[in-house]
C-alpha positions in Angstrom: 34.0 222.4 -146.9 36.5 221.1 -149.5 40.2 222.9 -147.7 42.4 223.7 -150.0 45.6 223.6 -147.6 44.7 220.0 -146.8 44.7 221.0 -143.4 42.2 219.7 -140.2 41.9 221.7 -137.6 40.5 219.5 -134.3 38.7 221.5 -132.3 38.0 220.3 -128.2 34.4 220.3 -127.1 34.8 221.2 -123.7 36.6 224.0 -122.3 36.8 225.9 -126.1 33.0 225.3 -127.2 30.8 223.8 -124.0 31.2 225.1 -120.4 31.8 221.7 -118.6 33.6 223.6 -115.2 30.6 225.7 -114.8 28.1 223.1 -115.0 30.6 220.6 -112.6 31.2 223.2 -110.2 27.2 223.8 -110.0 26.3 220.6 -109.3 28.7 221.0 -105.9 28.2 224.7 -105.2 24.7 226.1 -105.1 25.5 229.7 -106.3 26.3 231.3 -109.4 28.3 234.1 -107.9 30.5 231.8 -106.3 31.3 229.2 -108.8 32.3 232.3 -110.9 34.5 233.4 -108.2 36.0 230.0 -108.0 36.9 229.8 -111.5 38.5 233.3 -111.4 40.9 232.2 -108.6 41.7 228.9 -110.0 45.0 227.4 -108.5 47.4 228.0 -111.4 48.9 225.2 -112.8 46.5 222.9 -111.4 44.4 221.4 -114.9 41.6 220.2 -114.1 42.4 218.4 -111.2 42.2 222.6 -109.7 38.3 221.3 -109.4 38.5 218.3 -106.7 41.3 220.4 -104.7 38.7 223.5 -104.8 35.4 221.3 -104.0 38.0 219.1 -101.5 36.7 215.8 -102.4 38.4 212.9 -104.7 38.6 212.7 -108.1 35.9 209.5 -107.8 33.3 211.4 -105.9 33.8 213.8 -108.3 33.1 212.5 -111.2 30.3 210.3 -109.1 28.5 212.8 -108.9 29.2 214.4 -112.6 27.6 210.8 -113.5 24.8 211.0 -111.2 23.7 214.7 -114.1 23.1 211.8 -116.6 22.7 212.8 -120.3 20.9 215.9 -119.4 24.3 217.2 -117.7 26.1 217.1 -121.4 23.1 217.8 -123.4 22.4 221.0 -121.4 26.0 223.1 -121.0 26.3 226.5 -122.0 27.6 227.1 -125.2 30.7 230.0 -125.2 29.5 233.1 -126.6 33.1 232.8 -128.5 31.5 229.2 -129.6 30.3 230.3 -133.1 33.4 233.0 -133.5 36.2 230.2 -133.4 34.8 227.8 -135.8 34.3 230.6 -137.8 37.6 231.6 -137.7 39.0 228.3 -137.9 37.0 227.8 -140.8 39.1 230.0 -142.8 41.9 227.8 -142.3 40.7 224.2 -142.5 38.2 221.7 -142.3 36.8 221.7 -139.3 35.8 218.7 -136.6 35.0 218.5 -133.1 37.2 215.9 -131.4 36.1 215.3 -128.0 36.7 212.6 -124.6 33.8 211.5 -123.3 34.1 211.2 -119.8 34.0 207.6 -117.4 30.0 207.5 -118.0 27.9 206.4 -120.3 25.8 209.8 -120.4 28.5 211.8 -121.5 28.6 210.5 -124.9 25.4 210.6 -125.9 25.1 214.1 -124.2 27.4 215.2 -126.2 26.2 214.0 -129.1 22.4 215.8 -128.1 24.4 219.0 -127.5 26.0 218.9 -130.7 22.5 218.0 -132.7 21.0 221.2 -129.9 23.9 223.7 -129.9 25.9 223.3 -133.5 23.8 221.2 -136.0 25.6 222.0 -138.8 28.9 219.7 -136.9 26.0 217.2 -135.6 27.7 214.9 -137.8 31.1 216.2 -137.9 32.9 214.9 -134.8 35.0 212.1 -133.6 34.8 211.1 -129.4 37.8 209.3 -127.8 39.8 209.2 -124.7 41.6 211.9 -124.3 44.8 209.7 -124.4 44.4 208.6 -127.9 43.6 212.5 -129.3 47.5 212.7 -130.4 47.0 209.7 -132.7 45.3 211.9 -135.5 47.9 214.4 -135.6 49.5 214.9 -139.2 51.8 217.4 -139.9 49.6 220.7 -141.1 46.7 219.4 -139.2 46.0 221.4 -135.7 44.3 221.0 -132.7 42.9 223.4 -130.5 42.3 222.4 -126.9 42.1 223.8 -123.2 44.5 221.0 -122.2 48.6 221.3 -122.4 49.3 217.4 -121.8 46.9 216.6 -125.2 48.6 219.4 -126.7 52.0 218.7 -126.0 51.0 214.9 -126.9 49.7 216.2 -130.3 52.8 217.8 -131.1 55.1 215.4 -130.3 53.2 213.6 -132.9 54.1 215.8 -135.5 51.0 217.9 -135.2 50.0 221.6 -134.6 48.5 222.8 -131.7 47.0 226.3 -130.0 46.5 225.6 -126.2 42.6 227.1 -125.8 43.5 229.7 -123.0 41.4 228.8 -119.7 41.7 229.5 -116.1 43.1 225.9 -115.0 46.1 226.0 -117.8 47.2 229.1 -116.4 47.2 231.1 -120.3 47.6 234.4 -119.9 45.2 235.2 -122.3 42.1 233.4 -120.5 40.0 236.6 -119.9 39.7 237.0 -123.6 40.9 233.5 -125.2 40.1 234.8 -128.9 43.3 236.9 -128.6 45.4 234.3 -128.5 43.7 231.8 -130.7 43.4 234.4 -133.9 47.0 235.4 -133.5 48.5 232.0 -134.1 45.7 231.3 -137.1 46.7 234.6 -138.5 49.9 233.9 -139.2 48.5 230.8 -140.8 47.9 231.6 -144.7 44.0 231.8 -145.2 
């Protein structure tokens, strides 16, 4: 898509696109109803470290375990039913790539990569992966990002870059019921 504004707009894999939490929680809580419950009572303010204080284990046995899903853990999360609507939408106001952090493991990347290829073909080859501590390096004036995180965000704009915290449950946005509000109100006032 040739962007006449000049303008990227990053957007986060997990969180905005792919349901990681779901899938984590799953693999420590046998029930659907209550990992649902969980997410809806998630200690506010708490990131994504909200998952080892609910599960009450370490961050290393969690992400031991995460590991332990191999490739098939990545490949296989759900895709948002909001997935498709926000690319869409940021579509309309720049060119479009995934940036994602791929976790400790091996797997995750080239999970990642299969759920890309499986869930959004058409950005199969339209991505960058890298720690999440070096995401605020590609920020340009104009460009944004869009991500469920407020350090990266906060990081991204101090490097002279735009950014739309992605409203979830674990960064306490008010708008996490229906994170679309929020999302198309700050690209709306973006000219199209």
């Amino acid at each position: 898509m040739t962007n006449k504004y000049d303008r990227i707009i990053y957007l986060d894999m997990d969180g905005p696109l792919a349901d990681f939490v779901s899938s984590a929680l799953s693999r420590f809580v046998n029930n659907k109803a209550i990992v649902a419950h969980m997410i809806s009572t998630w200690p506010a303010g708490s990131g994504l470290d909200g998952l080892y204080t609910m599960l009450g284990i370490t961050q290393d046995k969690f992400w031991n375990e995460i590991n332990q899903g191999g490739v098939s853990l990545w490949r296989n999360l759900i895709k948002h039913l909001w997935a498709d609507e926000l690319i869409s939408l940021a579509e309309h106001f720049g060119d479009v790539l995934i940036l994602s952090s791929p976790s400790r493991g091996g797997n995750s990347a080239s999970g990642k990569l299969m759920w890309l290829a499986d869930k959004l073909p058409s950005y199969s080859r339209r991505f960058i992966l890298t720690p999440k501590k070096f995401k605020h390096l590609l920020a340009r004036p104009d460009d944004i990002l869009i991500d469920d995180d407020p350090k990266t965000c906060g990081k991204w704009r101090n490097k002279g870059g735009e950014a739309i915290l992605f409203p979830r449950p674990w960064n306490a946005h008010p708008d996490w019921l229906d994170p679309m509000v929020a999302v198309r109100r700050v690209l709306q006032k973006l000219p199209s």
